[in-house]
Every structure is written in structure tokens, then in C-alpha cells.
FITIZA-871614 format. One record per residue (C-alpha): residue number from 1; residue in three letters; x negated, y negated, z negated. Coordinates in pm, 1 decimal, decimal comma. Layout:
N
NUM|Ala|X|Y|Z
...
***
This chain:
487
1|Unk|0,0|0,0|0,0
2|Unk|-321,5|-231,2|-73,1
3|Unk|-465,2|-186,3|230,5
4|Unk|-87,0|-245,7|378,2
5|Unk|-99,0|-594,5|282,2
6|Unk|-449,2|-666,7|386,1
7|Unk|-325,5|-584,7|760,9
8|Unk|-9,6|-792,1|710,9
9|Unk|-101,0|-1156,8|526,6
10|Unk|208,5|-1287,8|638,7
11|Unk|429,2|-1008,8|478,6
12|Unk|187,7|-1098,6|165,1
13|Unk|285,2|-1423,8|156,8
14|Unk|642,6|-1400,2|179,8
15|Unk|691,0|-1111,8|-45,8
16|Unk|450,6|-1272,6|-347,6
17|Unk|639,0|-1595,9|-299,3
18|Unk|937,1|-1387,3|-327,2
19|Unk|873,3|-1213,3|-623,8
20|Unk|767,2|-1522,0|-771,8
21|Unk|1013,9|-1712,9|-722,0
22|Unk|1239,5|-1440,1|-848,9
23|Unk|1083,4|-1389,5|-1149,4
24|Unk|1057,4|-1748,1|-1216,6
25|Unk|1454,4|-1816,2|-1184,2
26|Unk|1536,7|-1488,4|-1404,5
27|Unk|1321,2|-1665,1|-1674,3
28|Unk|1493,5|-1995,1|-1605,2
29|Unk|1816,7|-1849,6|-1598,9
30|Unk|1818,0|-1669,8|-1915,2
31|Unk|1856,8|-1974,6|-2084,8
32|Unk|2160,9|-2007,4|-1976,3
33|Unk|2254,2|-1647,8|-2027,5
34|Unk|2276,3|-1626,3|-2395,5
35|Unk|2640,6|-1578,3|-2423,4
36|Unk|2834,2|-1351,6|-2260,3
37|Unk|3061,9|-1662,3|-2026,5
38|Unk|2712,4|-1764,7|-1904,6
39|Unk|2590,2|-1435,2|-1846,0
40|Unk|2876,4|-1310,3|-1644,0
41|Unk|3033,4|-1637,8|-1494,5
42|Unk|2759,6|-1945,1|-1531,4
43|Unk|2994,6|-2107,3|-1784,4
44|Unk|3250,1|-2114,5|-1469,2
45|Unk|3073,8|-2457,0|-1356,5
46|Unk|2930,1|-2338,9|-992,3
47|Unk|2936,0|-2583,4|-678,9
48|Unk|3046,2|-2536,3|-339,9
49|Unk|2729,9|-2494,8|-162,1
50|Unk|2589,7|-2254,1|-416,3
51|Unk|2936,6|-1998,6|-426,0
52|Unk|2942,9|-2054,5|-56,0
53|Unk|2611,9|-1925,5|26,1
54|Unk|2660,0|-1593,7|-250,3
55|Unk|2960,1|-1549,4|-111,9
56|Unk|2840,0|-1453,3|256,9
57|Unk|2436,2|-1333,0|128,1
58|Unk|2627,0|-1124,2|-129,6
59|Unk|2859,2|-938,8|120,3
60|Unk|2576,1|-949,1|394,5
61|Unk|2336,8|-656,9|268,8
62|Unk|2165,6|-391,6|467,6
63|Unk|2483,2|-252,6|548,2
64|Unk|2517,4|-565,3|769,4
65|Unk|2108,3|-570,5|874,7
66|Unk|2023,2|-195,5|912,8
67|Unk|2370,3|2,9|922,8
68|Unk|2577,1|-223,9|1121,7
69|Unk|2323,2|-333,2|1353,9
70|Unk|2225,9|2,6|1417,9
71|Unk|2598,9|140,9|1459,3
72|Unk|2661,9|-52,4|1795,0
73|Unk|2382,5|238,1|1954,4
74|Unk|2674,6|454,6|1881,8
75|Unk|3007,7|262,5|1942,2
76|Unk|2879,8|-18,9|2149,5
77|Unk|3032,6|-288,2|2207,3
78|Unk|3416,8|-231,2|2019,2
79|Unk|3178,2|-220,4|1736,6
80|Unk|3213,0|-561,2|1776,6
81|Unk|3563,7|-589,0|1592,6
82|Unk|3453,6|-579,6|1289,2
83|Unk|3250,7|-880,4|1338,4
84|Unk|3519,6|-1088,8|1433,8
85|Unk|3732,1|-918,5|1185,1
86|Unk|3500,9|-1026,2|896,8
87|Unk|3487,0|-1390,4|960,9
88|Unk|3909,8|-1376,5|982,7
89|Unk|3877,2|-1238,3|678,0
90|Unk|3661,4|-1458,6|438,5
91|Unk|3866,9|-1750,8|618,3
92|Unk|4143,3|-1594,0|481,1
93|Unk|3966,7|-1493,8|96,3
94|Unk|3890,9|-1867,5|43,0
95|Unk|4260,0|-1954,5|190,2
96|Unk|4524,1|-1747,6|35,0
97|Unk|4288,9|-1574,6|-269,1
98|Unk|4005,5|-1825,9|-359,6
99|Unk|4236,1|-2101,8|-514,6
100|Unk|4446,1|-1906,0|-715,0
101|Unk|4254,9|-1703,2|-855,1
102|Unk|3994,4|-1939,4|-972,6
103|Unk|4294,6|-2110,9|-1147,0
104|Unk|4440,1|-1810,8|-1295,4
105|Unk|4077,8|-1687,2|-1415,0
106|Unk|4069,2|-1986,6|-1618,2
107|Unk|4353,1|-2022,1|-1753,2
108|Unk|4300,0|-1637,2|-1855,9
109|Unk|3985,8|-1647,1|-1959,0
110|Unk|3882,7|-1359,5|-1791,2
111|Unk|3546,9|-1266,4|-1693,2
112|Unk|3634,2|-950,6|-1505,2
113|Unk|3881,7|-828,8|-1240,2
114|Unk|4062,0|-545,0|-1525,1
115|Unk|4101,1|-886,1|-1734,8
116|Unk|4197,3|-1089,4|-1449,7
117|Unk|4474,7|-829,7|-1373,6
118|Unk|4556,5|-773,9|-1776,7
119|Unk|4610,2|-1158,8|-1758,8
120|Unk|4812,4|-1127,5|-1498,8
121|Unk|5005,8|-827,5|-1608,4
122|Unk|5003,4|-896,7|-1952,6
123|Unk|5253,9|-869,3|-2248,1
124|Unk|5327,3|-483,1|-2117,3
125|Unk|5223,4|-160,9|-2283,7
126|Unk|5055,0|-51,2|-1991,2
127|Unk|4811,3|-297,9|-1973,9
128|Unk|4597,7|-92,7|-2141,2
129|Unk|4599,7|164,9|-1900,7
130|Unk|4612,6|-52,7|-1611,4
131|Unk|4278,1|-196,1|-1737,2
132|Unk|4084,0|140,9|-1787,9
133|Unk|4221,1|246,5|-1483,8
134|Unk|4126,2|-39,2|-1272,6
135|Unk|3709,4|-29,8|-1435,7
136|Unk|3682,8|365,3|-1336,9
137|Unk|3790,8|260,4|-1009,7
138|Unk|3543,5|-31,0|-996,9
139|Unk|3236,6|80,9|-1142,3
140|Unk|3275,1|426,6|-887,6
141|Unk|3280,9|186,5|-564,7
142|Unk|3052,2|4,9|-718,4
143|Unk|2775,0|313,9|-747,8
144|Unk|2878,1|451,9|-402,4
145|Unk|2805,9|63,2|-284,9
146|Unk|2458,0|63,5|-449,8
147|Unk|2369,5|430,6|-338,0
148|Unk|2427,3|279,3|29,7
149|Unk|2232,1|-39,8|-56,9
150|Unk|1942,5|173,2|-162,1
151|Unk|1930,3|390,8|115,9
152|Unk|1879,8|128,3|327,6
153|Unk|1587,0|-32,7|107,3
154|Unk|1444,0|312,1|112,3
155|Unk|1404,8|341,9|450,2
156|Unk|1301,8|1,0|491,3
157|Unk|986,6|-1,1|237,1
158|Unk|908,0|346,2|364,3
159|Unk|864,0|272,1|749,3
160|Unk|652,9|-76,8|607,0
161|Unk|490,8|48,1|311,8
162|Unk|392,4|392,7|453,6
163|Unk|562,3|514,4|99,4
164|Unk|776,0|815,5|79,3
165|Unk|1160,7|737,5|74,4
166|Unk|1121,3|842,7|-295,9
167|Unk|900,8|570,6|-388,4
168|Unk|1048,2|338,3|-183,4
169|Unk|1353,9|361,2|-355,6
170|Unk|1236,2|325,7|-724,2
171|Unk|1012,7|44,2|-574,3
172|Unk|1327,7|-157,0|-495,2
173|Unk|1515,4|-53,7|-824,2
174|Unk|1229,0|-222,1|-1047,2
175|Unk|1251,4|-536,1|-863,4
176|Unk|1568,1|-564,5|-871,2
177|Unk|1674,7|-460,1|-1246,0
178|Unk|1433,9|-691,3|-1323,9
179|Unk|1569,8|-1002,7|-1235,2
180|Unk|1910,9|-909,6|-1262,3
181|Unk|1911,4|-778,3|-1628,9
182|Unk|1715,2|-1083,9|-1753,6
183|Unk|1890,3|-1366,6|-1597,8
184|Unk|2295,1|-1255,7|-1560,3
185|Unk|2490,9|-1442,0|-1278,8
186|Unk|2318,1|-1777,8|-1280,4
187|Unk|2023,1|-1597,2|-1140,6
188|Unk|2224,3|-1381,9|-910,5
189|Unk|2357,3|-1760,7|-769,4
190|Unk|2009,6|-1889,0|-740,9
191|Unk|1870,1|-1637,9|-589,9
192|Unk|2170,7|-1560,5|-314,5
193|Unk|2079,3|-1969,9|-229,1
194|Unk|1738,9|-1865,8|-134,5
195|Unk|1830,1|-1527,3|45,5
196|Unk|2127,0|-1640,5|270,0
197|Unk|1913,1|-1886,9|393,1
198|Unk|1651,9|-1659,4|509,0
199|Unk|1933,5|-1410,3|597,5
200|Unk|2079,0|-1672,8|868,9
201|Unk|1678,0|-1750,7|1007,3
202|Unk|1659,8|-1347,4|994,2
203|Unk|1936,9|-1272,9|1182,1
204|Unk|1862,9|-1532,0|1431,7
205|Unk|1540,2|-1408,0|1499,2
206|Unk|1624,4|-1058,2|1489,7
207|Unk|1868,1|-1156,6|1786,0
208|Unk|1611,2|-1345,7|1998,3
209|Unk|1357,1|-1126,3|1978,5
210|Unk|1557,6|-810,1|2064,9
211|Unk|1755,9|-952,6|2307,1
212|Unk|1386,5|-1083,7|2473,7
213|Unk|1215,2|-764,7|2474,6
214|Unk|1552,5|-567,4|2620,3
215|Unk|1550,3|-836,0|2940,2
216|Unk|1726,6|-1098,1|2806,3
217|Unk|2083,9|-1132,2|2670,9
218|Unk|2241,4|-1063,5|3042,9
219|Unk|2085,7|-751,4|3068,8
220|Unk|2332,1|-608,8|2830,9
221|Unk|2565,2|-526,3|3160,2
222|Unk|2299,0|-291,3|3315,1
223|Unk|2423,5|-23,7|3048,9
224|Unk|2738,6|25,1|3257,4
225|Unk|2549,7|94,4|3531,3
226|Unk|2395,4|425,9|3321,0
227|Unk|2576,2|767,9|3312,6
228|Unk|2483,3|805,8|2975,9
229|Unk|2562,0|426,9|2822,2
230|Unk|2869,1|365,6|3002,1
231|Unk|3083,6|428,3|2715,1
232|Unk|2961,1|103,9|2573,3
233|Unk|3201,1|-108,2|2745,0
234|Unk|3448,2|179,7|2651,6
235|Unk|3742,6|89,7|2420,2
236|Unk|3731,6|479,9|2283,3
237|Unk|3404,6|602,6|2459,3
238|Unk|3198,5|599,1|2086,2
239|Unk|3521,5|655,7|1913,0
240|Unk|3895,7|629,6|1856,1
241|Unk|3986,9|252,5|1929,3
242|Unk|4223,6|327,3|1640,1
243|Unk|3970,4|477,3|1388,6
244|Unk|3760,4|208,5|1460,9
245|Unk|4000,2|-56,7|1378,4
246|Unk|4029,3|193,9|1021,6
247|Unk|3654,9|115,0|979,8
248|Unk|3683,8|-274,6|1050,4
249|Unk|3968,5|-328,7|872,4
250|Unk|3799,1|-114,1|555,7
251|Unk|3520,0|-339,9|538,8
252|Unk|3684,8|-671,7|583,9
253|Unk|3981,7|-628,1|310,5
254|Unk|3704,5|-600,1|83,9
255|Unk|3639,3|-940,5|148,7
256|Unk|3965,1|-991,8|-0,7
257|Unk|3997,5|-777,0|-318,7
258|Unk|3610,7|-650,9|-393,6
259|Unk|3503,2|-774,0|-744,2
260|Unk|3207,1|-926,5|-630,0
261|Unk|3334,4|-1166,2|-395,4
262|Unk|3638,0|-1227,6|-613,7
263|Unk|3401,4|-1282,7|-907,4
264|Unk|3236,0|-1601,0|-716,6
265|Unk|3606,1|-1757,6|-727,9
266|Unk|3587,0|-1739,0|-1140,8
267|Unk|3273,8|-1884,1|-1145,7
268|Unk|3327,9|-2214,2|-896,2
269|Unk|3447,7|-2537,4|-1062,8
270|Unk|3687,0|-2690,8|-891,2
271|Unk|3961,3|-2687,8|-583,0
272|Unk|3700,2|-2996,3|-422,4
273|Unk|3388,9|-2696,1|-467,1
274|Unk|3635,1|-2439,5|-314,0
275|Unk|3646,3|-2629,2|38,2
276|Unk|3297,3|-2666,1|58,5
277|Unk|3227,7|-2338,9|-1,1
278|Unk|3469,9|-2233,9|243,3
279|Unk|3259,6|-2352,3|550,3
280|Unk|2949,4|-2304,5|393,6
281|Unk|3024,3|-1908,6|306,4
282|Unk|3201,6|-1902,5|685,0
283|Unk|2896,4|-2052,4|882,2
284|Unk|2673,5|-1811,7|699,7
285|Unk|2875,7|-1510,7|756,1
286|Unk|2938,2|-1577,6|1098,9
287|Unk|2578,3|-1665,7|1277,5
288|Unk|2467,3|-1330,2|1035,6
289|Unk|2729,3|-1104,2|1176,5
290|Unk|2734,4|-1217,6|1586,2
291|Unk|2361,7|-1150,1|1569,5
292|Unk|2314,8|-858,7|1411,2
293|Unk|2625,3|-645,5|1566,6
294|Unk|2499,9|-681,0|1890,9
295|Unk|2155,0|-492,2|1787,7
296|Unk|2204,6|-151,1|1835,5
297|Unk|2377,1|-200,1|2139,7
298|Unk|2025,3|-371,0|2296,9
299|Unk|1842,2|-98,2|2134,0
300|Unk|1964,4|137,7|2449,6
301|Unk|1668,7|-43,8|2628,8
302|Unk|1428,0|54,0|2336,8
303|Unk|1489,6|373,4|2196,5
304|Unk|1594,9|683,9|2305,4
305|Unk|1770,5|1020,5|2144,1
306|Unk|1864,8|832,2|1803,6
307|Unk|2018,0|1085,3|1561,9
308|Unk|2037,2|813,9|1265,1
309|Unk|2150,5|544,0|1343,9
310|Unk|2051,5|373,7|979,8
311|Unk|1647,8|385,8|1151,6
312|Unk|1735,8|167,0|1464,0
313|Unk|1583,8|-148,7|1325,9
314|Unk|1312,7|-17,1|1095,1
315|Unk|1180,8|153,8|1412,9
316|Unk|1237,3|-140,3|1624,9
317|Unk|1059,3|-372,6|1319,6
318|Unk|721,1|-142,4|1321,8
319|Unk|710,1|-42,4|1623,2
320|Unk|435,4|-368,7|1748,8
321|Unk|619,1|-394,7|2049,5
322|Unk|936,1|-596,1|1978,1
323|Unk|871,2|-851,0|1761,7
324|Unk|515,5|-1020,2|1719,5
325|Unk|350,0|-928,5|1364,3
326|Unk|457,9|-1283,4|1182,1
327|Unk|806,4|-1202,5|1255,0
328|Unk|815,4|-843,1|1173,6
329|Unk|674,9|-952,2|855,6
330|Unk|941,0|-1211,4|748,8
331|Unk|1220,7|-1017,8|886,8
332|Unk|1080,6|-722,2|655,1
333|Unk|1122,1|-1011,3|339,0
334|Unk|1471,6|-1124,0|493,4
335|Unk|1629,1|-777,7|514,6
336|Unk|1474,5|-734,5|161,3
337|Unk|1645,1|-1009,9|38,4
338|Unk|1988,8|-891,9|178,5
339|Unk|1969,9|-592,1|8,0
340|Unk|1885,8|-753,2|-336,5
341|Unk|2139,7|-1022,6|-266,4
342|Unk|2400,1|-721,7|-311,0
343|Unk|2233,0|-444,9|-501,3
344|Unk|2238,2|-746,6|-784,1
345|Unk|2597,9|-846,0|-754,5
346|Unk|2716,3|-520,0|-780,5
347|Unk|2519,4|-449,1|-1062,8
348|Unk|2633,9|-677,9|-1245,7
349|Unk|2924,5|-664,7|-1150,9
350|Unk|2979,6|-242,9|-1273,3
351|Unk|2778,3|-317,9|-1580,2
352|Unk|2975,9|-647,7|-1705,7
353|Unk|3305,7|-376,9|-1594,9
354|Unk|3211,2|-90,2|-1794,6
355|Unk|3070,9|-262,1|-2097,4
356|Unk|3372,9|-524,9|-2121,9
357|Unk|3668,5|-309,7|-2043,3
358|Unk|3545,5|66,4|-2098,0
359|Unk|3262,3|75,5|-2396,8
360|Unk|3401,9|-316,6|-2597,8
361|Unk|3768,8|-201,9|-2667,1
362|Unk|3675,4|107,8|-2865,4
363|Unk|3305,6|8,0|-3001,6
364|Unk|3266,7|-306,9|-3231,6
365|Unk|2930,3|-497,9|-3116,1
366|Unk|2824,8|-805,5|-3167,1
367|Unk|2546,1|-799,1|-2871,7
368|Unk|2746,0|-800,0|-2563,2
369|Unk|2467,0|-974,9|-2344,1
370|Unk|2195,3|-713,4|-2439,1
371|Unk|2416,5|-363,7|-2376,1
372|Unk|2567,3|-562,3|-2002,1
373|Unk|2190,4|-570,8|-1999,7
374|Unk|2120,0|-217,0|-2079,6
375|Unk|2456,7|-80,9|-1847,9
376|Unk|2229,1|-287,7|-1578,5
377|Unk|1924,2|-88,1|-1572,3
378|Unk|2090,4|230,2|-1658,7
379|Unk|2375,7|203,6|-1362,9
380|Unk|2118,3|103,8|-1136,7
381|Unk|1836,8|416,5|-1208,8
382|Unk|2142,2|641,0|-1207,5
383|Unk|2231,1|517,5|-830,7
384|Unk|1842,4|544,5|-723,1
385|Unk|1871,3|895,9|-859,2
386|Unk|2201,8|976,9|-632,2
387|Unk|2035,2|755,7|-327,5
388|Unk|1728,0|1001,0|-280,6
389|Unk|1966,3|1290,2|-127,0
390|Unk|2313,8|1020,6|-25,8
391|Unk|2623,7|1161,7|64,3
392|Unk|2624,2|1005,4|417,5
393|Unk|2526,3|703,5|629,8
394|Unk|2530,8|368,9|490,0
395|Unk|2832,4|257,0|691,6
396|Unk|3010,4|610,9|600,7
397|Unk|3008,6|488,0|212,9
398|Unk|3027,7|145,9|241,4
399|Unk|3338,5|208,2|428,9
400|Unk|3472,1|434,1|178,4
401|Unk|3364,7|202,7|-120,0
402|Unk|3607,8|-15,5|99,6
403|Unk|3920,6|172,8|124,2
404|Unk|3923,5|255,0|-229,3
405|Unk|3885,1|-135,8|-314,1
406|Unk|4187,1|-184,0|-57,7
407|Unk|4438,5|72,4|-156,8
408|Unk|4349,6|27,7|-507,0
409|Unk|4405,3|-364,5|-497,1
410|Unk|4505,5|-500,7|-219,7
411|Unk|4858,4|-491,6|-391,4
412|Unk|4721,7|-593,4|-719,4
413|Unk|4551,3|-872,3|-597,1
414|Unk|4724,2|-1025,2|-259,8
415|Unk|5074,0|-942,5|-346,5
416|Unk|5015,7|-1057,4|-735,0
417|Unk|4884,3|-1379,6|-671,4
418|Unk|5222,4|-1504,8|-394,0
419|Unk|5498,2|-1261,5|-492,5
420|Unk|5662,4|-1347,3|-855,8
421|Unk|5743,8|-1011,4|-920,4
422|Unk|5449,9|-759,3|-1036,9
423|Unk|5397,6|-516,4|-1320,1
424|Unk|5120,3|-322,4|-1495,9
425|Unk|5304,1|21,8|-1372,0
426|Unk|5326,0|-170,4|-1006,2
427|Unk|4943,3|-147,7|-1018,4
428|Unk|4915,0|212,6|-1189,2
429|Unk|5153,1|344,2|-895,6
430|Unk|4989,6|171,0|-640,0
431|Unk|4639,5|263,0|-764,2
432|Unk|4758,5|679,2|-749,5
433|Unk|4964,5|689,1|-459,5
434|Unk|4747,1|550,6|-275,5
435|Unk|4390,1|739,4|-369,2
436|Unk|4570,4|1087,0|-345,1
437|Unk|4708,3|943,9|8,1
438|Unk|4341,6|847,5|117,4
439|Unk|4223,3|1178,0|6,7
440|Unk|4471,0|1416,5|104,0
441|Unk|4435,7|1248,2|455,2
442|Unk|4096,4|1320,3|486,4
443|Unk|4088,5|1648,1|345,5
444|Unk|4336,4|1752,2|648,0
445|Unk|4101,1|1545,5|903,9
446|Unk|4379,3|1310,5|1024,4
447|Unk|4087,5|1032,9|1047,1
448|Unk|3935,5|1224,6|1307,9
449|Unk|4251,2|994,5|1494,0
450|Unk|4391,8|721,7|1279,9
451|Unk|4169,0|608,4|989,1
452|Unk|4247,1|678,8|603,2
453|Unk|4277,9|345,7|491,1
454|Unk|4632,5|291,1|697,7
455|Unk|4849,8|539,5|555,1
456|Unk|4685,1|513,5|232,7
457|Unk|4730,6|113,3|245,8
458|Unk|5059,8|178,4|376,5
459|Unk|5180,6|402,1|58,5
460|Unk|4979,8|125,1|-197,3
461|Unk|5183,5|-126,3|-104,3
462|Unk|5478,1|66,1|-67,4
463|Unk|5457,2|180,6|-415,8
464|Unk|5396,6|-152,4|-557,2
465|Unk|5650,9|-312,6|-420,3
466|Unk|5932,6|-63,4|-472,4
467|Unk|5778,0|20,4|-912,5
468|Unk|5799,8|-391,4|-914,0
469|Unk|6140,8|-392,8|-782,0
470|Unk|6237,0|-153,3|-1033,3
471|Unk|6101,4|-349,6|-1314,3
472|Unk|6291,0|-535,0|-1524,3
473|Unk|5942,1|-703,4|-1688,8
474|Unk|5956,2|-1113,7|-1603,0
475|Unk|5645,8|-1213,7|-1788,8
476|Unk|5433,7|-1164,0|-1532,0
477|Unk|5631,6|-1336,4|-1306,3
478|Unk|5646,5|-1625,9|-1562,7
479|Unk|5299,8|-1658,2|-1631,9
480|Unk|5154,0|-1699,8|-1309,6
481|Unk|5500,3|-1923,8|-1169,0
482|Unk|5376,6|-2177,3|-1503,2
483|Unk|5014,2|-2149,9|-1488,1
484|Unk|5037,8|-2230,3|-1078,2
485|Unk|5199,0|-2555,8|-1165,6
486|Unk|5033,0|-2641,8|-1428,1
487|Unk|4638,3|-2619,1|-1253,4
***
């Protein structure tokens, strides 16, 4: 690895100033962390360009640099859907979620989405339930999120570093626990700042310089002249148009209900902040995502006989021949930073979870900032553990991390912060239904041709809607009509 470094100054320089300026905002930040509002929410006082840029750097991981780039090799250019579908989609978080449910996370005081929903549902004896139910659910996408995150960092310090994918991976995790563990969510903030700008010059380069050595961005139409990548301008020639729109539409609700993202709306200060980071969040999301999809699709003109798709751009960033040695080296550091922009989000976000609403309620402590701390590093060596043999791609299980988050509370979430009617049960039935819908549909292989996450969306909603009908429970209903008005 030394003598790695001494062939590659520029990837030296980068990474050290990195690390150091990690390291240097953890320290700052745990002065701010001492309590447990600061360490999970900053105190709730964030600006617009600083939630704005999380937002998108936060969502934007290695999924986005290494498993959807790569994935257009194998669906070409449909695969473009999701792209378009993800902007539509954080347009629509910071339109019909954002406001809301920064209002009703203040008025609630809650620091978490089970308390956000407790809040919500409150004064009903299933509320306890509702919030148990609702951390198991989140702190299992959450690992199946990070196992993805690491895989990607795996393969990414391996190809660079000349490392196995073992070391790789526990390379990343002490980095990353690190800074996360020591400085809560102001750090997180800080450090997103820094790593969705260099996300944005990433992906911009990444673009240019594939697009370059393939013969420019025109020669993209020479693939339908070639037996074997003339499905790429197929609607179904990589797959199902229909399954397809599963996967996009998977990945983009999360925007919309994933505790991460909806965590940035409890933390920003005001409606004013909420505009700003609307177009800030928006312009990040969509110069990452328009450059990156198109990747694999170029890579036809590169590489040849790819099995995994997931090694598409760590071949194409070590292979000398495709982008010049500065570059490779920076987009190494950018693609670094995505990954830690998420692995710590989620982290914190499954540790603050199980601490507050699954260990808290039945053990008396009066350290809640050290054990978040502790669930930190532990959640996050038990996901490198899990990541070293992963139970598919990275798009596979981010997907699926999706679908859960979007039959499990999409209801919840969408429905309970416009419609006045809502209950605790409502949620419960929702959450049930629709898992057992999502897995007994794969378990019979109907998303082989219509994707999981419809009928099980379909029979979530259903079941909220019909349990909230039957409830005769307004204090739900009250509480958010009166706390609307009154922020």
C-alpha cells in the first residue's frame, strides 16, 4: 500500500487531505454532540445549503457511482428511468414531505422516524408496538443498505490499493466509524458539504472522460449498429420494461420515506432553509445522476464479457487507459467520499433507531450519546462482517432495502402527513400486509414480470386506508389538523 501511494502523489494528496479534514470536523463536531438533540439532529438549527447538499451526497453513494453506472452495460439505455425518476422524486420529498414534517418533528420532539410516527399516532395503545415495529424494520434496511455500501468500497480500495476485498472492507469501516461515532450528525452535515461537492466535479469528470475515450458522446448510436448491443435502445431487450419501472420506482420512493433523507427535514431550521435546500439538493442530484447512468452504457466500447456489473468502473478507473493518472486519482477520493457520505448516515441513523426506540424504553441509562456511539461501531463491524460474502449485487439490495422502506411507509408517511385520518393499527396493517405481499411475490417469481414493490405497495396502502377507515381514533387526526396551523 506504501509503495501504492508513492506511484500515485495525487491520490496521496487528496486522500490525506481527506482524512484530515475528516478527522478534524469529528473533533470539532463533538462539541456540539454532547447531548443527545445535538448528536442526532444538530440542535434542529441546519441551513439550506448545508441539508441541501446531505440530502443529494447522502442518497448518492456507490450505489449511484459503481452499481448504477455499471448497470446501464446490462439494461442500457431504459436504465435511464430511474434517473429521471429520482430527480421527480426529491422535487417531490422537499414539496409534499419536507415542510411538514420538519414542522411536525418539532412540535414532537422527535429525533427519530418510530417517534416521528408515535407523535403522529399517539394517544393509542398501539403505539408501542407501532414503534418497535417500525425500528426492526429500519435498522434491517438499514444493514442490508450498508452491506451494499461496503461492497462497493471493497471493490473499490481493492482494485486501487492492490488489498484483498477483505481488507479493503475493514479499511473503509475504520474510517468511517471513526468520524461518525465521535462527531454525531453535525459531522455527518459537514462532511456531506465537502463530499457532494466533489461528488458533482466526480461525476462530471467521470462523464467526460468516458464519453472521450468511447468516441465521443455521439458515438453512443454505433451500439445499434452491433448484433450483440442492439438491445440497448431496446425498451425490454436488458429486461422487462415493467420490472424495470419496479426497480426505478424502488429506489426513488425512498427518497420519500427513507429515514435518512427524512431525518435532514428534522434537522433544517426553517420553511425559508427548506427552499434553498430544495434547488441546492435538486442541482446536486441531478448533474450526479445524468452523468453517471450513462456509464455503463459507454463501457460497451471498453470492456468486453462483463459478468459483474458492480467492476465496470473500478476496471475502467485502473485500467491507465481511460482517464489520465490525476483524474483516476481524485475520482478514486470522490467515489470514496460517496460511499462515506451514506455508510455514515445510515449508521447513524440504525444506531440512534435501535438505541432510542429498541434498547431506551426497557433499560434506564443516563449515557445516551456514548451507547448511540457504541450501536455505531458495533452495527457497522457487524455489516463489514455480512459484506465479505453479500447476498447479491449492490443494486439487487439497495433495491430491496427500498421496497421494504416503501411498503413499510409510504402509507405511514405520505398518506399521514395530507390525509386526517391515520392510526397506529393503520401502520401495523400496512407494515404486514405488505412485507408478506413483497415476499410471497418473490418467493413464487412473479418479479421475473412485474416487480415486487407494486403489488406489495398496492396491498400497503390498501390496508392503511381501509384499518384507518375503520377506526374510530380522532387524535391523530387532531394533532396533526392543530399542529399544521399552528407552525
Amino acid at each position: 500500500m506504501f509503495v501504492w501511494f508513492l506511484d500515485h502523489p495525487f491520490a496521496a494528496f487528496f486522500l490525506l487531505s481527506y482524512l484530515a479534514f475528516l478527522a478534524g470536523n469529528a473533533l470539532a463536531s463533538r462539541r456540539e454532540a454532547s447531548d443527545i438533540s445535538g448528536y442526532y439532529v444538530a440542535n434542529r438549527r441546519l441551513g439550506g445549503v448545508a441539508v441541501g447538499l446531505s440530502f443529494f451526497a447522502t442518497f448518492a453513494s456507490t450505489n449511484s457511482y459503481i452499481g448504477h453506472a455499471g448497470k446501464g452495460y446490462e439494461y442500457g439505455l431504459p436504465w435511464m428511468t430511474m434517473a429521471f425518476m429520482l430527480i421527480l422524486f426529491t422535487v417531490l420529498s422537499w414539496k409534499i414531505v419536507g415542510p411538514k414534517t420538519r414542522e411536525l418533528a418539532a412540535s414532537f420532539d422527535a429525533l427519530t422516524m418510530p417517534d416521528f410516527l408515535a407523535g403522529r399516532f399517539k394517544n393509542e395503545r398501539s403505539t408501542g408496538p407501532l414503534k418497535i415495529s417500525s425500528a426492526i424494520v429500519i435498522v434491517l434496511c438499514s444493514f442490508l443498505y450498508l452491506v451494499a455500501i461496503f461492497k462497493g468500497v471493497g471493490h473499490l480500495f481493492s482494485n486501487f490499493f492492490g488489498l484483498t476485498y477483505e481488507q479493503s472492507i475493514f479499511l473503509a469501516l475504520a474510517v468511517v466509524v471513526a468520524y461518525t461515532s465521535v462527531g454525531g450528525f453535525l459531522s455527518v452535515i459537514r462532511t456531506d458539504m465537502l463530499q457532494g461537492g466533489m461528488m458533482i466535479i466526480g461525476a462530471l469528470m467521470m462523464f467526460f472522460f468516458v464519453t472521450q475515450a468511447s468516441g465521443g458522446v455521439g458515438a453512443i448510436l454505433e451500439l445499434a449498429e452491433r448484433q450483440e448491443t442492439s438491445f440497448v435502445f431496446d425498451l425490454n431487450g436488458g429486461i422487462p420494461f415493467f420490472v424495470l419501472l419496479g426497480i426505478a420506482l424502488s429506489g426513488s420512493l425512498k427518497l420519500l420515506v427513507d429515514p435518512r433523507q427524512l431525518t435532514r427535514f428534522y434537522a433544517i431550521r426553517d420553511g425559508q432553509a427548506i427552499k434553498t435546500a430544495l434547488w441546492i439538493s435538486l442541482l446536486g442530484l441531478t448533474i450526479v445522476q445524468l452523468c453517471l447512468y450513462p456509464i455503463g452504457i459507454y463501457a460497451h466500447f471498453l470492456i468486453v464479457d462483463v459478468t459483474d456489473t458492480d467492476l465496470i468502473v473500478p476496471t475502467l478507473l485502473t485500467s491507465g487507459t481511460v482517464f489520465p493518472s490525476w483524474a483516476s486519482d481524485f475520482l478514486f477520493v470522490s467515489i470514496l467520499a460517496a460511499a462515506m457520505s451514506s455508510i455514515d448516515s445510515v449508521l447513524l441513523v440504525a444506531a440512534s433507531t435501535f438505541y432510542k426506540n429498541i434498547v431506551a424504553p426497557y433499560v434506564l441509562d443516563s449515557k445516551p450519546v456514548f451507547w448511540t456511539r457504541t450501536a455505531v461501531v458495533l452495527m457497522a463491524v457487524v455489516a463489514a462482517i455480512f459484506s465479505i460474502e453479500p447476498p447479491g449485487d449492490i443494486i439487487e439490495i439497495t433495491i430491496f432495502s427500498g421496497s421494504l422502506y416503501a411498503v413499510c411507509f409510504f402509507p405511514a408517511v405520505v398518506l399521514g402527513l395530507h390525509w386526517r385520518r391515520g392510526s397506529s393499527l393503520a401502520v401495523l396493517w400496512s407494515i404486514f400486509l405488505g412485507i408478506s405481499t413483497l415476499f410471497v411475490w418473490l418467493s413464487l417469481d412473479l418479479n421475473e414480470t412485474l416487480h415486487e414493490v407494486f403489488p406489495a405497495l398496492l396491498v400497503s396502502l390498501t390496508a392503511y386506508v381501509v384499518r384507518s377507515m375503520m377506526s374510530d381514533n380522532n387524535n391523530s387526526d387532531i394533532q396533526i389538523s392543530s399542529q399544521s396551523k399552528s407552525a
